[in-house]
VMD Tcl script that draws the C-alpha trace (Angstrom):
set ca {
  {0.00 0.00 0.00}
  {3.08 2.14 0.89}
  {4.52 2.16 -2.48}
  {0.53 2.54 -3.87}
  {0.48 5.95 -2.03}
  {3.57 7.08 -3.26}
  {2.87 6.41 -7.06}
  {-0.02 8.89 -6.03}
  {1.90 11.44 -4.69}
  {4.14 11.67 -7.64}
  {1.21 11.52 -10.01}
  {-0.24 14.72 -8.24}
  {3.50 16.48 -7.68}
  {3.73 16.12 -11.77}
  {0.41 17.42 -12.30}
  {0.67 20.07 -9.78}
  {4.31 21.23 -11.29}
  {2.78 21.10 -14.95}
  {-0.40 22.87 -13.96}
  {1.92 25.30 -12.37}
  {3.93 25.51 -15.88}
  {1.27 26.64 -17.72}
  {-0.33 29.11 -15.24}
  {3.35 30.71 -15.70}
  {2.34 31.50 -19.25}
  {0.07 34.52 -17.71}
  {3.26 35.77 -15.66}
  {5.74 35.63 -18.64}
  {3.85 37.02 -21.05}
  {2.69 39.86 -18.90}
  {6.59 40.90 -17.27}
  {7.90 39.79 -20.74}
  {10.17 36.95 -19.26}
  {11.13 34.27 -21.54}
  {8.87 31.31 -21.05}
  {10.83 28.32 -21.40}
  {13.10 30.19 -18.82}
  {10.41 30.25 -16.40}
  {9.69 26.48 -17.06}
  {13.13 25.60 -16.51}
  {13.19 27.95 -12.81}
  {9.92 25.76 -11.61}
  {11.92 22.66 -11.95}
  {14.96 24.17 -10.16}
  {12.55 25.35 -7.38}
  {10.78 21.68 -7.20}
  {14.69 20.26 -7.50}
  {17.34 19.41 -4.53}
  {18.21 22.91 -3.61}
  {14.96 24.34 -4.27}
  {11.90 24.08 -1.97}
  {11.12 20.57 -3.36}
  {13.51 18.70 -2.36}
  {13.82 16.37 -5.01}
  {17.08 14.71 -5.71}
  {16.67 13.71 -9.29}
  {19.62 12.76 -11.31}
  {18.15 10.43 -13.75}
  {19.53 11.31 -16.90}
  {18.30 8.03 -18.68}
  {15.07 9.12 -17.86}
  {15.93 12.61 -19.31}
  {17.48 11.46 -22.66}
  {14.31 9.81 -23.36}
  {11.68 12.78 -22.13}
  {13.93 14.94 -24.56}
  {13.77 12.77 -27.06}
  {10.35 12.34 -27.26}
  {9.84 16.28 -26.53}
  {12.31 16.90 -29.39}
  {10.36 14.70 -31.72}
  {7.10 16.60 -31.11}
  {8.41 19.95 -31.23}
  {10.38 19.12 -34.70}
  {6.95 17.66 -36.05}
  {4.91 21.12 -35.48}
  {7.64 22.76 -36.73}
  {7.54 21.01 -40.24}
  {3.94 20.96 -39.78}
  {3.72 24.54 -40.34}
  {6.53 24.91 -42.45}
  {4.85 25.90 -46.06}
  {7.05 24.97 -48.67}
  {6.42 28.34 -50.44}
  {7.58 30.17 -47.33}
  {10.95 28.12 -47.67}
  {11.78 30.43 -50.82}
  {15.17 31.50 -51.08}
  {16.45 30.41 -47.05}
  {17.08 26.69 -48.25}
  {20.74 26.73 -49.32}
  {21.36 29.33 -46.87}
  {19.41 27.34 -44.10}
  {21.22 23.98 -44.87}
  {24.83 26.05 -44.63}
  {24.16 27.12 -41.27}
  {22.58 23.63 -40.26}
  {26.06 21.79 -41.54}
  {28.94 24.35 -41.63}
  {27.76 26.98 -39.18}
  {27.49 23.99 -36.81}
  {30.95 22.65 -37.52}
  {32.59 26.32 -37.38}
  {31.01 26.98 -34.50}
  {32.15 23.82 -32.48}
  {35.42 24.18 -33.38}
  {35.93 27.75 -32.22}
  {33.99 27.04 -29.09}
  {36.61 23.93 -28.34}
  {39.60 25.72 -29.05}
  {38.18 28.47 -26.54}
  {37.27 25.45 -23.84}
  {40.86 24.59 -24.32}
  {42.20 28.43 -22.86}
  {39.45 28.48 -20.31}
  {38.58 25.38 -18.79}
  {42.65 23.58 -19.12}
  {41.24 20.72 -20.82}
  {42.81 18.79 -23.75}
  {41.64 19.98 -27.20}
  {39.38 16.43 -28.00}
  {37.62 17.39 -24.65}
  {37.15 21.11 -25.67}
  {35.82 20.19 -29.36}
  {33.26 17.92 -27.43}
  {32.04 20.73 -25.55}
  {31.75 22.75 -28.78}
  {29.49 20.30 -30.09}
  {27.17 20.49 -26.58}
  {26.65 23.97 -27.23}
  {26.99 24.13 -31.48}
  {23.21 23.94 -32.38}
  {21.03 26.16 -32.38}
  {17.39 24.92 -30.13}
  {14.32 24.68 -32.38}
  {11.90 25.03 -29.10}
  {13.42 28.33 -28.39}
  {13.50 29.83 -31.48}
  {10.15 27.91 -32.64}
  {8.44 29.52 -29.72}
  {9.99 33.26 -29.45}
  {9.19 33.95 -32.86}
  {5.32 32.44 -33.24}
  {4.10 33.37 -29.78}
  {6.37 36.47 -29.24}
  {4.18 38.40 -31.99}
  {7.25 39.31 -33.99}
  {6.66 39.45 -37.50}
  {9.74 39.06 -39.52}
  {10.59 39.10 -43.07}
  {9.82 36.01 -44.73}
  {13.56 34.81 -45.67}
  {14.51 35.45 -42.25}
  {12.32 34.02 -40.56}
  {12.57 30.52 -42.76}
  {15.93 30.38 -42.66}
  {16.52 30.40 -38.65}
  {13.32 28.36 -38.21}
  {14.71 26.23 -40.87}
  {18.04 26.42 -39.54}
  {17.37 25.05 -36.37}
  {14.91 22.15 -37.32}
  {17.45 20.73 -39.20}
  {20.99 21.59 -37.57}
  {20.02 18.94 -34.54}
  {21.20 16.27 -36.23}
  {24.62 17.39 -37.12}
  {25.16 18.51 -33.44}
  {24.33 15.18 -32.23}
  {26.04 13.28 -34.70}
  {29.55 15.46 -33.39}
  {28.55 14.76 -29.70}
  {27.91 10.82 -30.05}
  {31.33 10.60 -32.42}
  {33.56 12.82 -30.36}
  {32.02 10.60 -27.30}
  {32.62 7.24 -28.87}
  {36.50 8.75 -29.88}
  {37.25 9.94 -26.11}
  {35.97 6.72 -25.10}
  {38.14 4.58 -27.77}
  {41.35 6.26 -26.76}
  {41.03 5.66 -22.72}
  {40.13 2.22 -23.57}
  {43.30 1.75 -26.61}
  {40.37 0.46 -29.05}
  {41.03 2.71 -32.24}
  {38.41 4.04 -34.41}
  {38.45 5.32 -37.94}
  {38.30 9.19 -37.11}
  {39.48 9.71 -41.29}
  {37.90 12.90 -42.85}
  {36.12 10.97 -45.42}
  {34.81 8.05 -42.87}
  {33.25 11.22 -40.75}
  {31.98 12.34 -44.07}
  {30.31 9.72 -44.82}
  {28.62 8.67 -41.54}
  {27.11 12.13 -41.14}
  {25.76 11.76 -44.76}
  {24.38 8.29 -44.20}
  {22.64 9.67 -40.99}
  {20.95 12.62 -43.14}
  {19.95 10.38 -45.88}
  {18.24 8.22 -43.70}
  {16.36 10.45 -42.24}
  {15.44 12.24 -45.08}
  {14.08 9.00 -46.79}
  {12.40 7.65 -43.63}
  {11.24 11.35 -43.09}
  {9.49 12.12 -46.53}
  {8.87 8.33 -46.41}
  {6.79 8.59 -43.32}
  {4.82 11.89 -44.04}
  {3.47 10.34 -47.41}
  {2.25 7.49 -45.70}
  {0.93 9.04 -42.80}
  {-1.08 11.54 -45.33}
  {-2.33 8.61 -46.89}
  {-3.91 6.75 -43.80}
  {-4.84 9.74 -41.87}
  {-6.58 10.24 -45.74}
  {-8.01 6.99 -46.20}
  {-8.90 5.36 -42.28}
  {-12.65 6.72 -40.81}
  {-11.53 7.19 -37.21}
  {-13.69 8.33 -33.97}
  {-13.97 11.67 -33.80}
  {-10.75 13.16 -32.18}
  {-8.33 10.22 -33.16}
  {-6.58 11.99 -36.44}
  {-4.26 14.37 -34.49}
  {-3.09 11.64 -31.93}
  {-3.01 9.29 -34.60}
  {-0.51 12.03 -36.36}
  {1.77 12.63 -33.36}
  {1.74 8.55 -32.87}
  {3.23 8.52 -36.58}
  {5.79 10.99 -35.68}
  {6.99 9.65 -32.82}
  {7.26 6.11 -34.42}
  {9.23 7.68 -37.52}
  {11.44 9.84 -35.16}
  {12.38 5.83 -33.68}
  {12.36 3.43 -36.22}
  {14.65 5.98 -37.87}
  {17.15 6.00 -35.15}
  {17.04 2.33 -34.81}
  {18.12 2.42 -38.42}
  {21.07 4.56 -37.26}
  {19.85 8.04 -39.50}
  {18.82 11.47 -38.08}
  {15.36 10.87 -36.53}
  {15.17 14.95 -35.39}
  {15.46 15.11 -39.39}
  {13.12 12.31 -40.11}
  {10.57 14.20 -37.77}
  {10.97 17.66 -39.14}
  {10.24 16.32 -42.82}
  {7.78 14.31 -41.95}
  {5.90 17.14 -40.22}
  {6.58 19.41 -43.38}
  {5.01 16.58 -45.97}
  {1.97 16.74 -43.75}
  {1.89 20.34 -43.60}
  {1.69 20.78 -47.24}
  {-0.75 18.39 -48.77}
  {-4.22 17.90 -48.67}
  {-5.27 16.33 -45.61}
  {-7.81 15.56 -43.17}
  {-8.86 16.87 -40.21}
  {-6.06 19.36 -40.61}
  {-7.88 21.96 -38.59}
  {-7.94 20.10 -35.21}
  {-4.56 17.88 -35.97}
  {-2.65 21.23 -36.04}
  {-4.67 22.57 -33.44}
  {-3.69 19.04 -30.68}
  {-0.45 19.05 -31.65}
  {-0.07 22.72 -30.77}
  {-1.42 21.71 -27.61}
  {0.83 18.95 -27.71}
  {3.85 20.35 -28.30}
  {3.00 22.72 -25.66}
  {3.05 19.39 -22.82}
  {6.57 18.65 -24.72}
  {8.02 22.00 -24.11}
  {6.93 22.38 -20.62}
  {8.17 18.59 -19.77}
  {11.24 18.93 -21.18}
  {12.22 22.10 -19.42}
  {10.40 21.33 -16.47}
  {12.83 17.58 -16.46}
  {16.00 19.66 -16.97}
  {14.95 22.06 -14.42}
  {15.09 19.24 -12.24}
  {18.78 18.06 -12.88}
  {20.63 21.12 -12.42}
  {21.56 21.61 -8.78}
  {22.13 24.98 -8.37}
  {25.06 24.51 -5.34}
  {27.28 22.28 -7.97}
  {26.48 25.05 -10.45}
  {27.89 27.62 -8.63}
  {32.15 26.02 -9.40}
  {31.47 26.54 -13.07}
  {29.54 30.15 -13.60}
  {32.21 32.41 -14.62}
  {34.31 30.34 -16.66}
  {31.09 29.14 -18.39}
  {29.58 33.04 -18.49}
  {33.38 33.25 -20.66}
  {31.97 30.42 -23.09}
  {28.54 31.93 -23.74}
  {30.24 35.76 -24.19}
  {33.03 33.92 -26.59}
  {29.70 32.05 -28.19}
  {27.52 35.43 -28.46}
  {30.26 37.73 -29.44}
  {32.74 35.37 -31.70}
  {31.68 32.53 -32.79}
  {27.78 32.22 -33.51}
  {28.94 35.71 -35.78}
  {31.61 34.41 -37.29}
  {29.83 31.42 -38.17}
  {26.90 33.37 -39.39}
  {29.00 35.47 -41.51}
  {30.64 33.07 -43.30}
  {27.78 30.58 -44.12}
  {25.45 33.65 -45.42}
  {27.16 36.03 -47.52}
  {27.34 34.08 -50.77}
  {23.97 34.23 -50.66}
  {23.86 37.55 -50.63}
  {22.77 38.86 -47.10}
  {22.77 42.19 -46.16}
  {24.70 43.20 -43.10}
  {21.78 43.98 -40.68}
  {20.36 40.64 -41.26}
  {23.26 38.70 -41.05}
  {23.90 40.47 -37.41}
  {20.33 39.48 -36.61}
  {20.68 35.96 -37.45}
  {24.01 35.85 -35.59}
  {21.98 37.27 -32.71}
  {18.76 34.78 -32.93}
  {21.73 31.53 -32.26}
  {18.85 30.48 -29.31}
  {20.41 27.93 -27.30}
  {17.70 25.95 -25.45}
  {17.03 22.10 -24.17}
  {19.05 20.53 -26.98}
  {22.43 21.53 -25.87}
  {21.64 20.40 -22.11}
  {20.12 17.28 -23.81}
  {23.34 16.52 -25.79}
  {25.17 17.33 -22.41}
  {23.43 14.70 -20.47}
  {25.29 11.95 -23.48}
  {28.80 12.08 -21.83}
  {27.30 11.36 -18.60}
  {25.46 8.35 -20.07}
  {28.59 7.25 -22.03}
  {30.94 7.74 -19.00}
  {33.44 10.56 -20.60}
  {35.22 12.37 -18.18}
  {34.48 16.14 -17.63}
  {31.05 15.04 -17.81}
  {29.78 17.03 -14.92}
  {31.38 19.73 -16.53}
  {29.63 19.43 -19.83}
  {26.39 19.63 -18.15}
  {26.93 22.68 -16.19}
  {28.29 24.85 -18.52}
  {25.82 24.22 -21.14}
  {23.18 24.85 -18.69}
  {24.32 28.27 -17.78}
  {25.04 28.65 -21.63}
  {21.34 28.13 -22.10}
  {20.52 30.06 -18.75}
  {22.14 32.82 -20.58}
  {21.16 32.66 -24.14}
  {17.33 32.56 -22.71}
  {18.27 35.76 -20.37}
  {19.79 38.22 -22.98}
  {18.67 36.55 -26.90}
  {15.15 35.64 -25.80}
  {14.77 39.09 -24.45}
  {15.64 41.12 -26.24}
  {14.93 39.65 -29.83}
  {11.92 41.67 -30.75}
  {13.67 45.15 -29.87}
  {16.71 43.62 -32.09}
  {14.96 43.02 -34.90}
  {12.94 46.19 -34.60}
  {16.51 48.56 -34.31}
  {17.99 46.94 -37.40}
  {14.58 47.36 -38.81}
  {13.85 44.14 -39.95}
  {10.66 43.14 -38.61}
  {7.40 43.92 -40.34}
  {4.86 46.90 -40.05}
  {2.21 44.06 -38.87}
  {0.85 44.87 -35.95}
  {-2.94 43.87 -35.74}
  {-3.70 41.03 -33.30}
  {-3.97 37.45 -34.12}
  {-7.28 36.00 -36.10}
  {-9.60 34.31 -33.91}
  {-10.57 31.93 -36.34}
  {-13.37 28.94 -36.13}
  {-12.68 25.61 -38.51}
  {-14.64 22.55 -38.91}
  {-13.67 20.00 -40.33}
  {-15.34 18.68 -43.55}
  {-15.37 14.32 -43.90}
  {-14.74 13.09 -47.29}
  {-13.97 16.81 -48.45}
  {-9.89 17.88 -49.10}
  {-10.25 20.74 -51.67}
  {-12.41 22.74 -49.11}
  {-12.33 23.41 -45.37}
  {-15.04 25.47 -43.68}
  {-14.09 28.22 -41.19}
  {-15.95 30.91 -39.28}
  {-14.74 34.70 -37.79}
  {-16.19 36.82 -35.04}
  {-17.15 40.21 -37.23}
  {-15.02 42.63 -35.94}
  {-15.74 46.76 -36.32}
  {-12.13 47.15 -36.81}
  {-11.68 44.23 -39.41}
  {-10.87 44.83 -42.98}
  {-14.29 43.22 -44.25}
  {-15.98 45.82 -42.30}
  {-13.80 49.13 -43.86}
  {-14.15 48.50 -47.57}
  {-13.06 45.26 -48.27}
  {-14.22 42.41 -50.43}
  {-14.38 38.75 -49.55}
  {-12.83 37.05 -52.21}
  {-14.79 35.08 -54.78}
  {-13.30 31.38 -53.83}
  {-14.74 31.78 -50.35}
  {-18.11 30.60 -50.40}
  {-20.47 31.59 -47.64}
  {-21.74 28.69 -46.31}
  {-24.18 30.42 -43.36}
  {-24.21 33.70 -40.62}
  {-25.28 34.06 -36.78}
  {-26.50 36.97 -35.86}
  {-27.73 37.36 -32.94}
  {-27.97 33.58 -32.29}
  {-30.00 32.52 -34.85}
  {-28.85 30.77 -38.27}
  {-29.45 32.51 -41.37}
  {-28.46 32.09 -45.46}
  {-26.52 34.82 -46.99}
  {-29.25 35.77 -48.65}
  {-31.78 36.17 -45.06}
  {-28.62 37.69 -44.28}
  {-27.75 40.17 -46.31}
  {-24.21 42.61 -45.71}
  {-22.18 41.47 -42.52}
  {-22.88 43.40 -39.44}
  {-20.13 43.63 -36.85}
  {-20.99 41.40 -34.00}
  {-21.96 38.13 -36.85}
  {-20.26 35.25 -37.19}
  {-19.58 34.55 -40.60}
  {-18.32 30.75 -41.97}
  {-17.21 30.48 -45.05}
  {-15.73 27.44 -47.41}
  {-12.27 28.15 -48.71}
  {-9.47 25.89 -50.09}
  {-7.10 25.11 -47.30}
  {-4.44 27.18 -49.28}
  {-6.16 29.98 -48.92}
  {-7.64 30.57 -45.60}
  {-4.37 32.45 -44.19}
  {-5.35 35.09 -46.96}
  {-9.07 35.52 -45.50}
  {-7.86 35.65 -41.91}
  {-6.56 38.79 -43.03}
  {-9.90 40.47 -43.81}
  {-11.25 39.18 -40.51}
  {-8.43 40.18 -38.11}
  {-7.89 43.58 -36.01}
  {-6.27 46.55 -37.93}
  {-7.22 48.96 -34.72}
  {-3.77 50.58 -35.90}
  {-5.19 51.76 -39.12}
  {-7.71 53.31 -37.59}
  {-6.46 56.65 -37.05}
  {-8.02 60.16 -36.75}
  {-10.95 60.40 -39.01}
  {-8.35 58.42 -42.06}
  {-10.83 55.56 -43.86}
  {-9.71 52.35 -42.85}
  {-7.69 52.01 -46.65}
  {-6.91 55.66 -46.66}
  {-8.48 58.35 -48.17}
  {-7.90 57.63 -51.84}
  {-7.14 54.35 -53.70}
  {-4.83 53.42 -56.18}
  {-4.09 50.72 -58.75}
  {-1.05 48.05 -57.99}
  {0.71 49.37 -60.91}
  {0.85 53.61 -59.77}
  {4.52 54.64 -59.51}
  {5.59 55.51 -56.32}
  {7.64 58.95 -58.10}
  {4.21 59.63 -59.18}
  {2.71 58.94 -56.26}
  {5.74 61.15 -54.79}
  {4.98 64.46 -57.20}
  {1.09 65.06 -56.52}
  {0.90 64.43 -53.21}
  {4.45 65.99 -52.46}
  {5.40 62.61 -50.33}
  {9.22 62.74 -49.59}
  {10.40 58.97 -51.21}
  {13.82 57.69 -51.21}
  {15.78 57.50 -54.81}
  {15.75 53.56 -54.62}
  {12.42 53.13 -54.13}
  {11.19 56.38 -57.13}
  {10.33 53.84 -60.10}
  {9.17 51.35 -57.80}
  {5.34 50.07 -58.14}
  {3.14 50.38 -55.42}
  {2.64 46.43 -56.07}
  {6.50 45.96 -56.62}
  {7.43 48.08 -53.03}
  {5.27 46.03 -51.09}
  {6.38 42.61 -52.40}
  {10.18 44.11 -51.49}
  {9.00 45.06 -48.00}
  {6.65 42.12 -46.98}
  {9.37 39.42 -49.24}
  {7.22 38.49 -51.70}
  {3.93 37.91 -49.23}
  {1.97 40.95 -48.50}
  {-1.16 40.78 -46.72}
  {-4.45 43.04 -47.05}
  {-4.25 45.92 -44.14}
  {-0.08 45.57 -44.87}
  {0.62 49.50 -44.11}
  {4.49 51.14 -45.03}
  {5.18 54.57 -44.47}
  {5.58 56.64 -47.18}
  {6.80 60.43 -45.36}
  {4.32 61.45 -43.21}
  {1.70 58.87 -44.70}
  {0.86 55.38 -44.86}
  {0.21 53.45 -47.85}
  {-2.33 50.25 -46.89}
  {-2.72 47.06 -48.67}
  {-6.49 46.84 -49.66}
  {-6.95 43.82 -52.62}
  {-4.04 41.69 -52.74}
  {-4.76 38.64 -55.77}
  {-1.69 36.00 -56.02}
  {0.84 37.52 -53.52}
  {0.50 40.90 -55.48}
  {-0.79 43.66 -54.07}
  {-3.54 45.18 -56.60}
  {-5.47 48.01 -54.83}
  {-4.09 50.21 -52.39}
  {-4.65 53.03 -50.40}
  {-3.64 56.23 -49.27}
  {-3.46 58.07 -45.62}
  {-2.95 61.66 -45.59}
  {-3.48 61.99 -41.52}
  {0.22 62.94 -41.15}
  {0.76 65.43 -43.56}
  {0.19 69.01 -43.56}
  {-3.34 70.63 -44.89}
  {-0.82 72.88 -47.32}
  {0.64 70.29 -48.53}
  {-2.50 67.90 -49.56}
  {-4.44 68.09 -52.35}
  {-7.29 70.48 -52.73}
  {-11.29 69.74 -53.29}
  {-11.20 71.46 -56.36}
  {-8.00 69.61 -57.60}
  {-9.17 66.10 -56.94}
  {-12.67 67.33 -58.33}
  {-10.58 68.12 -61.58}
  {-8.61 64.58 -61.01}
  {-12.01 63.13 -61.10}
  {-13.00 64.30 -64.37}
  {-10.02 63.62 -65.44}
  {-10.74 59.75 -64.14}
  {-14.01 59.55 -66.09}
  {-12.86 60.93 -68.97}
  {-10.55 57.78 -69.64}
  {-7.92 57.95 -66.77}
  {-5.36 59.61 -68.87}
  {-4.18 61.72 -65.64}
  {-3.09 58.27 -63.81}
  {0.53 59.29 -64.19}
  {-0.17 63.13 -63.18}
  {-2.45 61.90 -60.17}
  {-3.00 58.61 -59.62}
  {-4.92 58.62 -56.75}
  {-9.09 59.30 -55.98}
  {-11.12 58.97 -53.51}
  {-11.90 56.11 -51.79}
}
mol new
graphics top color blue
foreach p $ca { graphics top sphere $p radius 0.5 }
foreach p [lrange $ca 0 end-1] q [lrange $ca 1 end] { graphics top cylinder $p $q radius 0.2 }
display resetview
């Protein structure tokens, strides 16, 4: 009965602490903390120096939480990884993931080698701890920190560290296996080429059981009539079981997971809606076990021998060789300086490295207490000064995007024996797009409104009011493009401005035209730019309706954007001077000149909206 009542108590201590983990959300996200940070501090306080108590040094137990953690994380990440958004950051992406790893484990060794007095083997195996990049971290920052970057950018570190995983383990587990060889006197073939080509044997593998695995999970989750609720566990099931049978086959099942997430993500498929919407949820569970687990193993007393020669590590990592690195791998491809800095600066390191850490403990390589520790405050610090301060980074080298209206709250069902079509449902908003001017599109069909709870057709229905709820049918594709109509633009709503400014334009207007009537100051680069062209330059190829730039001292807002090209737009004068804006009588004359066959487009292309 004894043993009964303790299986209890830690059944209700792991609730509690989880429960506990995702209250924290509400505290992070209101003081701005990190929140895998604050996940990692509740297992700390619940550990052997913390309140607690508990002396947990399991790291069996932790290799396998992380690996199944890992595994889920990698799999959402692919999962909303659309191939189109992958445009341009592959090469550079797959650079970093190989090279950037190698670069930066080797300058991190040679550094362990000055500061810890450690042979150089030793020093490259603690590169490799600390190499990679941590997919949760940067995964998580960039979603649910509501930065919006620029599309290359943002593929290529998300990309980046999916895929740069298995490159940092495959150092770790061959560096181990060599320390290990030489204490014993067993030799092992540590030839360039033999590395080579066990690191490309890993990646193939997991690249064939990857793709391999996401076909044939689309086609059962496709084909089998489950219960209602079973598609999205049956999904993460899949992943798991490719993320293992791939590493049984000795290949890259972090890889394997990632790709088979991304096949998923980008073809038709069933019960989409609520399989991306449980493994969010999922993935979630994963980040807050995994953290909470390593939380647990650190003991903060031991830690204490190792913090400033490891606070040397993470400065030498920050400052030298994540840059470095970054530099190298991304100027062939033609990177400006600000983004390459930002890139350098987004090197999150998170559960992976503490994860790989925990390997030369399990393999019995000396300095292994060391390994752990120092990644841990390497993590401890990447969290503390790259987690917080990304968004005001990417804002001073002005690289994120002029998006700032609040998530969609969208509604989807989902549709059986229907791919082509999903249906999905919006809260009418008075500061929405649909609501200030603009059109739903012509493929979404709509299928039914509630107003005021009752049901009604389009047709009882008539115009949406704000307060409806409007569901629509829509290819799968496509929806992202109507969640723009439905979301908040509040910021567009200033002084008495229409929402799309007061006078609309054509895609194809000149912005030196635009420039000379409405005496806009616009910067020589940008003079024989389109409107349609400056906004696919700004937004990388994917604006959005309610988009806004700032043109001088007005803004210039997406308002009918047809196959990532932005074909109406508008114009708002709020900023600029009554002297300098155009006069009743002139745009009176501009109209005439409009009806009479729009021969004044080049003289004054704009009229009111």
């Amino acid at each position: 009965m004894e043993s009964i009542s303790t299986i209890n108590g830690l059944l209700l201590f792991g609730a509690v602490l989880v429960s506990l983990g995702i209250l924290s959300s509400l505290i992070a996200t209101r003081f701005g903390a990190p929140l895998l940070l604050v996940f990692v501090g509740l297992g700390m306080l619940a550990g052997e120096d913390g309140p607690g108590g508990i002396v947990f040094n399991d790291y069996e137990l932790t290799y396998m939480v992380g690996s199944l953690a890992l595994a889920v994380i990698l799999f959402d990440g692919g999962l909303r990884t659309h191939l189109k958004a992958l445009r341009g950051a592959v090469w550079p992406a797959t650079l970093l993931a190989t090279v950037g790893v190698i670069i930066t484990a080797g300058l991190v060794g040679v550094a362990a080698v000055y500061i810890f007095a450690i042979p150089l083997p030793y020093g490259f195996l603690l590169g490799a701890i600390v190499a990679s990049t941590d997919a949760a971290a940067v995964f998580f920052l960039i979603h649910t920190g509501g930065l919006q970057l620029k599309q290359r950018i943002s593929s290529t570190l998300e990309m980046e560290s999916a895929t740069n995983d298995p490159v940092a383990v495959f150092l770790t587990m061959i560096l181990a296996e060599i320390l290990l060889a030489n204490v014993s006197g067993k030799g092992v073939d540590t030839g360039a080429l033999a590395l080579v080509g066990t690191l490309a044997s890993h990646a193939l593998i997991g690249a064939v059981m990857g793709l391999s695995g996401g076909l044939l999970a689309s086609w059962l989750l496709n084909r089998v009539n489950l219960p209602g609720g079973l598609h999205p566990l049956l999904a993460i099931a899949i992943a798991v079981a490719v993320y293992a049978a791939t590493s049984v086959l000795d290949g890259s099942g972090f890889l394997a997971a990632y790709l088979a997430g991304m096949v998923l993500g980008n073809r038709p498929l069933r019960a989409q809606a609520s399989i991306v919407t449980v493994n969010d949820a999922a993935t979630w569970l994963a980040q807050i076990a995994m953290f909470l687990v390593l939380g647990l193993l650190v003991t903060p007393s031991k830690l204490i021998d190792y913090v400033l020669p490891a606070l040397a590590i993470s400065a030498f990592l920050l400052i030298v060789a994540r840059p470095l690195a970054v530099w190298l791998c991304l100027t062939p491809f033609g990177f400006s300086a600000r983004e390459k800095w930002f890139v350098s600066w987004v090197g999150l390191r998170g559960a992976v490295s503490i994860f790989l850490a925990a390997i030369p403990t399990l393999s019995g390589v000396a300095y292994a207490e060391l390994y752990f520790n120092v990644a841990f405050v390497v993590v401890l610090v990447s969290l503390l000064v790259q987690g917080w301060t990304l968004t005001p980074a990417a804002r001073l080298l002005k690289l994120a995007l002029p998006r700032t209206h609040a998530p969609v709250q969208r509604f989807e069902m989902d549709l059986p024996g229907q791919l082509a079509l999903e249906m999905v449902g919006y809260p009418v908003l008075a500061d929405s797009a649909v609501m200030n001017g603009a059109a739903v599109p012509v493929w979404a069909r709509q299928a039914f409104v509630i107003r005021n709870q009752n049901i009604l057709t389009p047709a009882q229905a008539g115009a949406l009011k704000t307060g409806d709820y409007g569901y629509f049918l829509a290819p799968p594709e496509r929806v992202p493009r109507l969640d723009q109509l439905f979301a908040a633009h509040a910021e567009l709503l200033v002084s008495d401005e229409p929402f799309f400014g007061e006078f609309a334009f054509t895609g194809d207007v000149k912005m030196k035209d635009l420039s000379a009537f409405y005496a806009l100051p616009v910067e020589p680069e940008i003079a024989n730019l389109s409107i349609a062209e400056l906004f696919s330059q700004r937004f990388d190829g994917t604006p959005d309706v309610g988009d806004h730039l700032p043109i001088g001292g007005a803004e210039l807002v997406a308002r009918e954007v047809e196959e990532d090209r932005v074909t109406r737009a508008g114009l708002q004068l709020d900023a600029i001077a009554a002297a300098t804006a155009p006069s009743k009588s002139r745009v009176g004359r501009l109209w005439a000149r409009l009806r009479g066959g729009g021969r004044a487009l080049k003289r004054a292309p704009g009229k009111r909206a």
